[in-house]
C-alpha positions in Angstrom: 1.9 7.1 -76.3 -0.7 8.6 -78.7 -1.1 7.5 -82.2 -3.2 7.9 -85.1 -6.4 5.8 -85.2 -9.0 5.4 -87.7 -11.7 2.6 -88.9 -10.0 -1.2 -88.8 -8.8 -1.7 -92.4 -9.7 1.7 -94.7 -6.1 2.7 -94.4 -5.4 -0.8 -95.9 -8.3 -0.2 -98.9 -7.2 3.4 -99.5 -3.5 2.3 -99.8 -4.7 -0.5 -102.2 -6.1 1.6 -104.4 -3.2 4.1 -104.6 -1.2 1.3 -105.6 -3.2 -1.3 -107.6 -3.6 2.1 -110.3 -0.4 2.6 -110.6 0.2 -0.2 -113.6 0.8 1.8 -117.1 1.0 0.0 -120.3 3.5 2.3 -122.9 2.2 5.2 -120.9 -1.7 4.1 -120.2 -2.7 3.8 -116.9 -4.2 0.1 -116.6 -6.6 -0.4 -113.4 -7.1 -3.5 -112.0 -10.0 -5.6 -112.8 -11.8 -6.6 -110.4 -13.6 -4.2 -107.9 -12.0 -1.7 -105.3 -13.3 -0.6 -102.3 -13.2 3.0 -100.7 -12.9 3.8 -97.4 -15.5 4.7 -95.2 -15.8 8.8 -95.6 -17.2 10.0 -92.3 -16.0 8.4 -89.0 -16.9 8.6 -85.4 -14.7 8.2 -82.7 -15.3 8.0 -79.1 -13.9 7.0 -75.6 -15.6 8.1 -71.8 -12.7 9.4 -69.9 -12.1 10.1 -66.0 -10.1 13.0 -64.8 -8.7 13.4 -61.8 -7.5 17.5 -62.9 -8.3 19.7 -66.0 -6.5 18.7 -69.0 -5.8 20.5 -72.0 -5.6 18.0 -75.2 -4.4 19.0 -79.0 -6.5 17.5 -81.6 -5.4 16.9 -85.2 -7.6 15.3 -88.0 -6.6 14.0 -91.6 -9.9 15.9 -92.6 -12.8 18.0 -91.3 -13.7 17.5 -88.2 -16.3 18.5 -85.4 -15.5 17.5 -81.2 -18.2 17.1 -78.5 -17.8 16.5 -74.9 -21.4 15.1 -73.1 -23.0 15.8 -76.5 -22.2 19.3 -76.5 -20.7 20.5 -79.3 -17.8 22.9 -79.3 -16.2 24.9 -81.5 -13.7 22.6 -83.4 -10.1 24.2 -82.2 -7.4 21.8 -82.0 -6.9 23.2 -78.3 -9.7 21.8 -75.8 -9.6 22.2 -72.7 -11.0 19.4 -70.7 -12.8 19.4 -67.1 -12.0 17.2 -64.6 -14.5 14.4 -64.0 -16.2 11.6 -66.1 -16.9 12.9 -69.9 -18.1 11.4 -73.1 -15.4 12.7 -75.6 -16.8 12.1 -79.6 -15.2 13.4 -82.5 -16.5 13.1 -86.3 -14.0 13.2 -89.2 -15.1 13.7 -92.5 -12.6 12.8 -95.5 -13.5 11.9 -98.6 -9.9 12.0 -99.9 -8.3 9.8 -97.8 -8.9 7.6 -94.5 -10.2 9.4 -91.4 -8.1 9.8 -89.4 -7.6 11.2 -85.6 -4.5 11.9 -83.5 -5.1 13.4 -79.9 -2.2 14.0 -77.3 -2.9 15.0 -73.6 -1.5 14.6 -70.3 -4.0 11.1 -69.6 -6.3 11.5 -72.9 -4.2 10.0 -75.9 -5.5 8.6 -79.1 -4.8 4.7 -78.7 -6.3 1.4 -79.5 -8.8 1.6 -76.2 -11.3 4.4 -78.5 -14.6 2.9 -79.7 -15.2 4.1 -83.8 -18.2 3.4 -86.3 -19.2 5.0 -89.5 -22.5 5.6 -88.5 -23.8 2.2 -89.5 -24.6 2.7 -85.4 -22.0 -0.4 -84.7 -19.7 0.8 -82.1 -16.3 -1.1 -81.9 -15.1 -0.9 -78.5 -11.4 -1.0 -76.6 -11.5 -5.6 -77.0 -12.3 -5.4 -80.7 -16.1 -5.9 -79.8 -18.8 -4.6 -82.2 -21.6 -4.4 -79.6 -24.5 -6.2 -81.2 -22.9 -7.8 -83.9 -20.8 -10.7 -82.7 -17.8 -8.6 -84.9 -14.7 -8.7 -83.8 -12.0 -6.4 -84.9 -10.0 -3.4 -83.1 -9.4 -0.2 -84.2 -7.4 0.8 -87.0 -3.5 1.9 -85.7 -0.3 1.4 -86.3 3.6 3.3 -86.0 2.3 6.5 -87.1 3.0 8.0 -83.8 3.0 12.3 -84.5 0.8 14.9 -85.8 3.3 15.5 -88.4 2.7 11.8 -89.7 -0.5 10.7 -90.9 -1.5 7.4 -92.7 -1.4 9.5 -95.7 2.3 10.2 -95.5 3.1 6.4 -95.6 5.8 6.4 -98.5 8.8 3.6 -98.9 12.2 4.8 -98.3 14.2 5.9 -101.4 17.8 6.3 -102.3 19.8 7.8 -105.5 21.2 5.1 -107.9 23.2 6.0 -111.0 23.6 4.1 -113.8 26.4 1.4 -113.9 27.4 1.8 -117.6 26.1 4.1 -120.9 26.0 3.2 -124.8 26.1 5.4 -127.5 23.3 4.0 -130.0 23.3 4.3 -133.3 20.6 3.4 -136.2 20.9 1.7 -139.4 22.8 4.3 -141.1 25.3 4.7 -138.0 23.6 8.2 -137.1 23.7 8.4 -133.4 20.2 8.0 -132.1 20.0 7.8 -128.6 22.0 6.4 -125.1 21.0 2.7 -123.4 21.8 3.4 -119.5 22.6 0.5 -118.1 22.0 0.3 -114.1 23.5 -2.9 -113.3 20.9 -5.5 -112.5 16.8 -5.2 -112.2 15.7 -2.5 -110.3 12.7 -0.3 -109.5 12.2 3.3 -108.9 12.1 6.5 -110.2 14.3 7.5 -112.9 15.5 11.4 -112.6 16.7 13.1 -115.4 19.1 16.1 -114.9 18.4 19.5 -116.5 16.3 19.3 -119.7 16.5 21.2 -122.4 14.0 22.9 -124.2 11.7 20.4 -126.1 10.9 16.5 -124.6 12.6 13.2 -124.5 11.3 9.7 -125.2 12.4 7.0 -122.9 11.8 3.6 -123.2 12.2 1.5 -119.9 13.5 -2.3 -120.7 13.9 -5.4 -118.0 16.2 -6.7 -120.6 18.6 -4.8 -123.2 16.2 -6.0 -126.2 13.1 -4.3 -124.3 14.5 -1.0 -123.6 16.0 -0.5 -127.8 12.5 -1.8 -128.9 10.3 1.1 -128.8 7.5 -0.1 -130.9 7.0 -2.8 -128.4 8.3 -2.3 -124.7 5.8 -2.5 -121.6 6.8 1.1 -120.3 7.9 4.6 -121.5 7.3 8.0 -120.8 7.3 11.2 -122.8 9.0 14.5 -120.8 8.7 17.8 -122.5 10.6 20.6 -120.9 7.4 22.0 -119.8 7.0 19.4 -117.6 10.6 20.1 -116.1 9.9 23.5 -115.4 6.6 22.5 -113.1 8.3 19.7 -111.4 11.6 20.8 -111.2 13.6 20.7 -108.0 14.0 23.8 -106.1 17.6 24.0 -106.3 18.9 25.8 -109.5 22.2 23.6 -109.6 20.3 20.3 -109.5 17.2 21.0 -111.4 16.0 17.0 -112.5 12.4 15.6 -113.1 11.6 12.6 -111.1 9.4 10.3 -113.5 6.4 7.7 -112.2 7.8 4.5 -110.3 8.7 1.8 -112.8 10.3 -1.3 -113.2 13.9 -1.6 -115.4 17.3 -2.3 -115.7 17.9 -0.8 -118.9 16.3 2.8 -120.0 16.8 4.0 -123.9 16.6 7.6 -124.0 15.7 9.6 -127.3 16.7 13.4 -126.8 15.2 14.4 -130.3 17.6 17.1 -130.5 17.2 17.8 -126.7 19.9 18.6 -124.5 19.9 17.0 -121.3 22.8 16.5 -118.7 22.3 13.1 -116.9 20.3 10.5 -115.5 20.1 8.6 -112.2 17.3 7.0 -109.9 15.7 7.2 -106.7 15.9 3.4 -106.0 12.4 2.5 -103.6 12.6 -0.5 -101.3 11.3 -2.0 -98.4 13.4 -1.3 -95.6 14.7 -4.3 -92.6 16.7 -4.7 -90.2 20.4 -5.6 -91.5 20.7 -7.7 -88.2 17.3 -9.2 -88.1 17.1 -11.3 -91.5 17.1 -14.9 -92.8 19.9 -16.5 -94.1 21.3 -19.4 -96.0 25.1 -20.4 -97.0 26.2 -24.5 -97.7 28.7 -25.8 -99.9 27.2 -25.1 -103.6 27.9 -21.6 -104.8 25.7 -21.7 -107.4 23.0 -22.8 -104.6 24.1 -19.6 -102.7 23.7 -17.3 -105.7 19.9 -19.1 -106.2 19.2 -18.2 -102.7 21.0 -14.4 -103.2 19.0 -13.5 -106.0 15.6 -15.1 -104.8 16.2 -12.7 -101.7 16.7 -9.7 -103.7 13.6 -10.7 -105.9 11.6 -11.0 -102.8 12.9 -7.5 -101.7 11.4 -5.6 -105.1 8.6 -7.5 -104.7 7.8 -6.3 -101.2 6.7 -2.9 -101.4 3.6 -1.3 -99.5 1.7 -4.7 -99.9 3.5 -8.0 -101.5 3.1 -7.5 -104.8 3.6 -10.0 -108.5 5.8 -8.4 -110.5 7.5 -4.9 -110.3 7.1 -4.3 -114.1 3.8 -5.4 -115.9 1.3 -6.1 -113.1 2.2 -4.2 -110.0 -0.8 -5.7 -107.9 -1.7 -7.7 -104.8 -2.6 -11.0 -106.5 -3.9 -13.4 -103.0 -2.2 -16.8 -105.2 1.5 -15.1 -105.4 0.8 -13.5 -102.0 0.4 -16.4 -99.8 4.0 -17.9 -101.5 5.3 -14.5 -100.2 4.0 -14.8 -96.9 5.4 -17.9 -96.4 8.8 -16.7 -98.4 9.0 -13.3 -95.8 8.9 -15.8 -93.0 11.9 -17.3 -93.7 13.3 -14.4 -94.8 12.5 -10.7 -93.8 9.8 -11.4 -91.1 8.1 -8.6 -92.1 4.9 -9.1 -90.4 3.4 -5.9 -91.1 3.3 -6.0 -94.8 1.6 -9.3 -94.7 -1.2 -7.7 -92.6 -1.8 -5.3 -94.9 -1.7 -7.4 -97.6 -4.1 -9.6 -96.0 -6.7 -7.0 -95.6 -6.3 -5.2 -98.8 -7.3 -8.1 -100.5 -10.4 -8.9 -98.8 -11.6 -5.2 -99.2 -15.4 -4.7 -97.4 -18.2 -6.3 -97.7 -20.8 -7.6 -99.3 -18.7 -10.1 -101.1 -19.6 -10.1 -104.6 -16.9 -11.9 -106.3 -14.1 -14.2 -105.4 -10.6 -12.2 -104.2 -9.1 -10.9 -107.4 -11.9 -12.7 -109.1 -10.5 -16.1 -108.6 -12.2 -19.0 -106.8 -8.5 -20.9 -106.1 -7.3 -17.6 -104.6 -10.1 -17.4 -102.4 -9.1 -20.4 -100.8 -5.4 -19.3 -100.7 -6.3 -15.8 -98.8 -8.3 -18.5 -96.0 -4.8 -20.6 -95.5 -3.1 -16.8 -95.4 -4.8 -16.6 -92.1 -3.9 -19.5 -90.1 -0.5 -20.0 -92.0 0.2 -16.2 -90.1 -1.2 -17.1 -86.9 1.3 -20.3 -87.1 4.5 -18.0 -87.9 3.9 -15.2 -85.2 1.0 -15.9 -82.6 -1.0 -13.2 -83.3 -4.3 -14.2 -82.8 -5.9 -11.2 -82.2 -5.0 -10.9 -86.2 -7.3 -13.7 -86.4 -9.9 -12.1 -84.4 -9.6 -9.0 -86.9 -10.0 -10.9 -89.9 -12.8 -13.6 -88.4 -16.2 -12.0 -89.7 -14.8 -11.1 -92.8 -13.3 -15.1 -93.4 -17.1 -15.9 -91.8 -19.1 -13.5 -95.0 -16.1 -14.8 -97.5 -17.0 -18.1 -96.5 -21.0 -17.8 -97.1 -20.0 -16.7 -100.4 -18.5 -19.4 -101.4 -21.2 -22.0 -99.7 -23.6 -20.0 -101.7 -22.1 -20.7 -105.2 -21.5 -24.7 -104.4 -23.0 -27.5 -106.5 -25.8 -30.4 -105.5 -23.0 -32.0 -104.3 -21.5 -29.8 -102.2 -18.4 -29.4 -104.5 -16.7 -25.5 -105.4 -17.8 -25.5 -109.6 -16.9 -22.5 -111.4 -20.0 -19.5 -112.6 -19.2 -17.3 -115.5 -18.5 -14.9 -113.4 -15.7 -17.2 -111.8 -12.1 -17.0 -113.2 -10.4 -20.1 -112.1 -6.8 -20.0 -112.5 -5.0 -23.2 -111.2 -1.5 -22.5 -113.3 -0.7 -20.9 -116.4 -0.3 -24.4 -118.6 1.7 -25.1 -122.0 -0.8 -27.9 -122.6 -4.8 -28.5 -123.4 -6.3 -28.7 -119.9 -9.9 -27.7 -119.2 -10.7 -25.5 -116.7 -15.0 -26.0 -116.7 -16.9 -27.6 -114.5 -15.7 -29.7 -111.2 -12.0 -29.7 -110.8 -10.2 -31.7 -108.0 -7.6 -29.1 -108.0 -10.5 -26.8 -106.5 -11.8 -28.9 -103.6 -8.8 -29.7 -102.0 -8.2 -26.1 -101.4 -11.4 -25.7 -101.0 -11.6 -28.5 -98.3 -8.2 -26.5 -96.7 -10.6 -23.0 -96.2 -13.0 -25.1 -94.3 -10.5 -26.2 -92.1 -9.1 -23.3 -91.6 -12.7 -21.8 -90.6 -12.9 -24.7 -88.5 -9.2 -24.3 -87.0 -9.7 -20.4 -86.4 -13.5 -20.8 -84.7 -12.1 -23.6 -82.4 -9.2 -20.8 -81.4 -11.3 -17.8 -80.8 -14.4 -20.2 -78.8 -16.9 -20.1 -81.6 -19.0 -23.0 -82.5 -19.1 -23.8 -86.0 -20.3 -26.6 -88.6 -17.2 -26.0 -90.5 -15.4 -28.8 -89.2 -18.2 -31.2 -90.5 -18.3 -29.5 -94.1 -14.6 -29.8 -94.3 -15.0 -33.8 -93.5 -17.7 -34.3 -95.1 -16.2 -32.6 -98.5 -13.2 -34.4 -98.0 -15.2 -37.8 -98.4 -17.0 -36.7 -101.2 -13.5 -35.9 -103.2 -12.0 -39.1 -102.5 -14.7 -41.1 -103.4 -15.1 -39.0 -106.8 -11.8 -38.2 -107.7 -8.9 -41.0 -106.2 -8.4 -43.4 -109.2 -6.2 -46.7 -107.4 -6.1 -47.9 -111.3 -4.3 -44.5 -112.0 -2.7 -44.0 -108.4 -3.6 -40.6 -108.6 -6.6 -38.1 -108.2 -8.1 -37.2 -111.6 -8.5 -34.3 -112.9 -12.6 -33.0 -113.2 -15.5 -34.1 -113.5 -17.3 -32.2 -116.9 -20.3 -32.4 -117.9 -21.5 -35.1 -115.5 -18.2 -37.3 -116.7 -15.4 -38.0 -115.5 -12.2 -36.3 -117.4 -9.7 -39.1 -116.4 -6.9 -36.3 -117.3 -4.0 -36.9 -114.6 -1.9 -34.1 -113.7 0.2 -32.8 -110.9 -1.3 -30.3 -109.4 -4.2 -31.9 -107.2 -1.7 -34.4 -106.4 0.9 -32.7 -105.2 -1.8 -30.8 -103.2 -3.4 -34.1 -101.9 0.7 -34.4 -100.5 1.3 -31.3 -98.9 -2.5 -31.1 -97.4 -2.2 -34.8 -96.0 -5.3 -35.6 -98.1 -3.9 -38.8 -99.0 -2.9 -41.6 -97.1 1.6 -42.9 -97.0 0.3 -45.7 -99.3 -1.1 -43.4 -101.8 1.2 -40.7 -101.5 4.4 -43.2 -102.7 1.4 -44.5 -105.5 1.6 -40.6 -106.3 4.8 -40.2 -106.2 5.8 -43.0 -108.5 3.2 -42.6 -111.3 2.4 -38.7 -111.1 5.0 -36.5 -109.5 8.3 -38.2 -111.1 6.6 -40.0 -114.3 7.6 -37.9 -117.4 4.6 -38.8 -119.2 3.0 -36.8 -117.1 3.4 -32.5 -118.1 5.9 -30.7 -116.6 4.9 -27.3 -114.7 6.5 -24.4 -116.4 5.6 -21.8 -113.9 7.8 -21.0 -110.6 4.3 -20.6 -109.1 3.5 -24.1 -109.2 6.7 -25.8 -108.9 6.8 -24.1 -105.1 4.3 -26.9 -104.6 5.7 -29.5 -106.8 9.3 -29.1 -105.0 7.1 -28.8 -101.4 5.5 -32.0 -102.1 9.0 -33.7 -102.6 10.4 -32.5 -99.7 7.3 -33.7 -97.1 8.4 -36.6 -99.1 12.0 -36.6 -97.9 12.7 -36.4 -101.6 15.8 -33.3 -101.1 17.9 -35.4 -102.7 15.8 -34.8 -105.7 15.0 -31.5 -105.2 18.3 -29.9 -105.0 19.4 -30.7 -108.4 15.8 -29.7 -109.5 16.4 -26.3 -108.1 19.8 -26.2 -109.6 18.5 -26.9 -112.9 15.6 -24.9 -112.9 16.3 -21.7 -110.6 20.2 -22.0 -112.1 18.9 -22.3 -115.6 17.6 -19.1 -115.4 21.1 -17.2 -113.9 23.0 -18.7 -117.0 20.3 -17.0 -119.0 21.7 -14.1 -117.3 18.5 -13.6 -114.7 19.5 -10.8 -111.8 16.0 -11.4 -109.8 13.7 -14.9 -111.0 11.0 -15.1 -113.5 7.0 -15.2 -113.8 8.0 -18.5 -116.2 10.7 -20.3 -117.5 10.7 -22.9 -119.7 14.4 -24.2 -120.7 13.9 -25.3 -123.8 13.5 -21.9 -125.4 16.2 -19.7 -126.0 17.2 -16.2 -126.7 14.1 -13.6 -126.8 11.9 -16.6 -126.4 12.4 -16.5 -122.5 11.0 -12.2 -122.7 7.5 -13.4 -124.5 4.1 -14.2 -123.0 0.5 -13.0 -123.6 1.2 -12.7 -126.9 3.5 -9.6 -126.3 7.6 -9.9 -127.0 7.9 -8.4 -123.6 5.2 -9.6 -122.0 6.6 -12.0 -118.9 7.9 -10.3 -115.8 11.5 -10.9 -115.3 11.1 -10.4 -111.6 8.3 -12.2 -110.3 7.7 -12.7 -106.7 6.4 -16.2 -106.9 9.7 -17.0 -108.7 11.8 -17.3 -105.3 10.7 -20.2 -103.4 13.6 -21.7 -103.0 14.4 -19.2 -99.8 11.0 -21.1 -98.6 12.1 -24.7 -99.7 15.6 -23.8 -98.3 14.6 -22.7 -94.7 11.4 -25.2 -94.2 12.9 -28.2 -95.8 16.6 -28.5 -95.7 17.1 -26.0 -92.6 14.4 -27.5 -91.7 13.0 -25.1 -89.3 9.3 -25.0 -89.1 6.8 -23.9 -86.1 4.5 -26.2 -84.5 2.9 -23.9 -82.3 1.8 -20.5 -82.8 4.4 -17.9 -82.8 7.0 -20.7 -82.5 6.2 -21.5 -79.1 7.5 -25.0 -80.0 9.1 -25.7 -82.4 11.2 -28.7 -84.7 14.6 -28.8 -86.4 14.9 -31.2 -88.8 17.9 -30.5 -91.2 18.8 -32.5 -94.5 21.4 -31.9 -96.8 19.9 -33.2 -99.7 23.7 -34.2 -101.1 25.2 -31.1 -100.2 28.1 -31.2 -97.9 27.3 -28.7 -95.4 25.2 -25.5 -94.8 24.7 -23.2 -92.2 21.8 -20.7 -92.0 18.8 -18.7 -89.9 15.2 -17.9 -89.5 13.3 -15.5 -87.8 10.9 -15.7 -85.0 8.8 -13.8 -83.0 11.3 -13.7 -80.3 14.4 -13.8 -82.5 16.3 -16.1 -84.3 17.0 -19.8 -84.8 20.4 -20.8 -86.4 21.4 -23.8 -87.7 24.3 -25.3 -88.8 25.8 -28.7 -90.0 28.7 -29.5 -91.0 30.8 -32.8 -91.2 30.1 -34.8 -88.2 27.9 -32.4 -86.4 25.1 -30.8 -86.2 24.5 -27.1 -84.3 21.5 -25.3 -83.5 21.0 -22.3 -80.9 17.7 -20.5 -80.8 16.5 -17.1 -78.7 13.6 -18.4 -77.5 11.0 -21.0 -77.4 10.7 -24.6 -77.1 12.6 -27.3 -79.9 13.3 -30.0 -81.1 16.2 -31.3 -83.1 15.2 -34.4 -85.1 17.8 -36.5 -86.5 16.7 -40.0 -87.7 15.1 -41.7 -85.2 16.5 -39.2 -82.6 14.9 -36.3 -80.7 16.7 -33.7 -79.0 15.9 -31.1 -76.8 17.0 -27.4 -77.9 18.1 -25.4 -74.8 19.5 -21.8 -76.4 22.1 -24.2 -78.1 22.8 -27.6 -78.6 26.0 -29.5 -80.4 25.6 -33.1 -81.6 27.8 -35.3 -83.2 26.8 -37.2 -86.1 
């Protein structure tokens, strides 16, 4: 079957930069910072074909184009007739608007993954992903656009109409009506429409709370639509003339007619579609446990969009720290396999590197983990294959930029991250935090270059490194790993987020994890994280404790203390002790945090991996463990998606079920390991 084709990863940068620009601030458009690729502008594509007959093929090209067959060029009509025999077929497409792209549909001659493509850096990639000359390995760009009438370009999310679920009458100090709150319900995002404008313009003020949307001095978003503007985007059909606005984020909108007459409002909700069949789950005896998990899963549906993004209503952007917590999120809960891709490539743009991804060393070393944590999920390795030369120049990069030592230390170019902190912690100079994930990218180079037969040092490095931050950093007087070495000495600051790394990573040995459990993890002295994007790891690093117990109520507290603060998707940050319009601030700005924040529903990750239980460990879930916990609740039942279907478990009082589609597991209770044939019953 023929699809479109074009070069391996532009449709990825040209979609990443349609949607990183789409942020405003109160009606500014507000580009990312860091630097954006384009796609390659001229493309060559071409394949030697044998025919048995004549064939007659019908080109089409998202942009100019010219055809050749042996060299010859021929007059460039989308009907070629082709003789029979061996031919060279080469086509050049010239776009500077969007991706190059071809589509050719014949008898034998389709456009498919088997064409060879360059652009003209005289590289050809061929049918097996091969770069011939280069040692590059990646395959040319396709995927499900698979008609003429489809290009890349048309890519779009689905939409459907929305209305609002309540109105309010507003009215100011002097009880003179003023304008109408709409009301739709619960967060949302989309495209607010409004219904037959008057003549003159309205001022609407989008909120993610009620005090955001009636504050228009200060809210995020707004827009200004004059009549005039109706009139040019109005819809063709006189009895439902409306004006669909820029995609936003909202629950509430505050409109101000000023005197305008208008007759409604409503939205075109956007989402992500899946498969109503094909989705995780997760039910057990807490109800508010089940609403955690409910709204975490509609969180992580607004923030799944054409790449995984942050949050719906400030940021809008692929961020590689808050992807990699959706990757592992959508595996336990959508599977959608796709959007990861994309989101992996978009990130790591083209080279020559020139700065870490999104300008952050720390999520450099997440977008390396991406990788193999993908190929461990679904299989794919020829994913890996893709992405290798690019992980290979990433990598040299970030050798470049190391110490005397060996060791990842931040340049003033660097922005290193680790956790937005409520407390004085030093981000200069050598932090532990940093090389043990910096230690996990080598492995993962090593990991990856052992799977696709390619020697490599990076195996060594990774060791080697390893040694080195042990010997610096591991206190036994402390039982922990300190914090950073500054200025030549030692900042003997303790706090939980290379130890809870050192944890999850197996960095440190049982002894030292209990030490580190003890006197770091669950020692008060020690600051709390206020960030969901942090506690992810914090609760991860109890459960490969076997600490659920503890967890669950830490969920509960945390997650639930955030639905009686009347949260309908989870937060960038929440900090309990605040109250009221306390929980809206950050930056600085009244309205500054983002009420739905992808990183913000990990419990659908710490639910399925830890208490389902349900991990991979081979590839694409070729084999496979159960090992359920309950964590004190009395029973739950729940699934998770695989490559080849799904796994359900379910346990109840006095027994334990699982049945899978596919693949080879193990249920581990205790001391005891069963064998999973499609489904097994045990009583406990």
């Amino acid at each position: 079957m023929p699809t479109w084709i074009w070069y391996p990863g532009d449709f990825e940068v040209w979609l990443g930069n349609r949607f990183n620009n789409r942020r405003t601030e109160r009606g500014a458009m507000f580009p990312p910072f860091w630097k954006q690729d384009s796609h390659w502008p001229t493309v060559e594509f071409t394949k030697i074909v044998e025919l048995e007959e004549d064939e007659q093929i019908t080109i089409t090209a998202e942009g100019q184009f010219n055809f050749s067959v042996d060299g010859k060029l021929r007059y460039p009509h989308s009907q070629q007739m082709i003789l029979k025999g061996e031919h060279k077929l080469s086509i050049k497409v010239w776009n500077q608007a969007t991706p190059p792209s071809l589509f050719i549909e014949g008898k034998t001659i389709v456009t498919d993954s088997s064409w060879q493509v360059t652009y003209e850096d005289k590289i050809w990639i061929d049918e097996n992903g091969v770069a011939h000359g280069s040692g590059i390995y990646v395959p040319v760009g396709s995927w499900n656009f698979n008609s003429p009438d489809t290009p890349p370009s048309s890519f779009h999310l689905p939409r459907k109409e929305l209305l609002p679920m309540s109105k309010e009458q507003i009215f100011d100090e002097e009880k003179n009506p003023c304008g109408t709150l709409y009301d739709f319900g619960r967060e949302t995002f989309g495209y607010l429409k409004v219904i037959r404008l008057g003549e003159g313009t309205v001022n609407i003020y989008y909120g993610e709370s009620r005090e955001e949307a009636l504050d228009t001095e200060h809210c995020e978003t707004l827009d200004i639509l004059s009549s005039a503007d109706m009139q040019r985007r109005a819809d063709t059909s006189p009895d439902n003339w409306h004006y669909l606005l820029d995609s936003k984020a909202f629950r509430y909108v505050f409109i101000m007619p000023n005197a305008t007459p208008y007759d409604d409002v409503a939205m075109d909700y956007e989402y992500a579609p899946f498969d109503e069949e094909r989705t995780g789950t997760f039910r057990c005896s807490d109800e508010e446990l089940n609403h955690i998990w409910e709204v975490a899963a509609y969180t992580m549906d607004l923030t799944t969009r054409e790449f995984f993004v942050d949050g719906i209503k400030r940021d809008r952007w692929t961020w590689s720290g808050d992807a990699i917590q959706s990757y592992l999120m959508n595996y336990y809960l959508r599977f959608d396999t796709e959007c990861v891709r994309r989101t992996i490539r978009q990130l790591r743009g083209k080279d020559p590197v020139t700065a870490h991804v999104n300008t952050i060393m720390d999520y450099t070393f997440y977008w390396f983990k991406s990788i193999l944590d993908f190929y461990l999920y679904t299989g794919d390795l020829a994913f890996v294959r893709e992405m290798w030369p690019k992980m290979v120049t990433l990598m040299e990069y970030v050798l470049s930029r190391t110490n005397a030592d060996g060791m990842a230390e931040g340049q003033p170019d660097d922005w290193i991250f680790v956790d937005w902190v409520d407390f004085p912690m030093h981000k200069r100079g050598t932090l532990c935090f940093e090389q043990l994930l910096f230690c996990k990218a080598l492995e993962t180079m090593h990991t990856c270059s052992t799977l696709l037969g390619i020697d490599s040092h990076y195996g060594t490095l990774a060791t080697n490194l390893l040694s080195k931050v042990r010997a610096t950093f591991w206190s036994e007087e402390r039982h922990a790993f300190l914090h950073a070495i500054e200025d030549g000495e030692m900042n003997e600051m303790v706090t939980k987020f290379p130890n809870m790394f050192a944890i999850i990573y197996g960095y440190a040995s049982p002894e030292e994890q209990e030490a580190i459990l003890r006197h770091v993890l669950l020692n008060e002295q020690v600051e709390a994280i206020t960030t969901p994007y942090m506690r992810f790891y914090e609760l991860e690093a109890l459960c490969t404790m076997g600490r659920q117990a503890s967890v669950l109520p830490e969920m509960k507290a945390y997650w639930g203390g955030m639905l009686h603060e009347g949260a309908t998707t989870f937060w960038e940050k929440y900090i309990p002790s605040e109250y009221g319009t306390q929980h809206l601030a950050m930056y600085g700005r009244p309205y500054g945090k983002s009420l739905c924040h992808a990183w913000g529903a990990s419990p659908i990750y710490i639910l399925g991996k830890y208490f389902l239980g349900v991990t991979p460990t081979k590839a694409g879930y070729e084999e496979y463990e159960v090992r359920p916990c309950l964590g004190g609740l009395e029973w739950m039942e729940g699934s998770v998606l695989t490559p080849f279907g799904k796994i359900e478990v379910s346990v109840h009082p006095g027994s334990v079920t699982v049945r899978s589609d596919g693949g080879h597991g193990t249920l581990i209770l205790g001391d005891r390991r069963i064998p999973i044939e499609g489904e097994v019953r045990i009583e406990v």
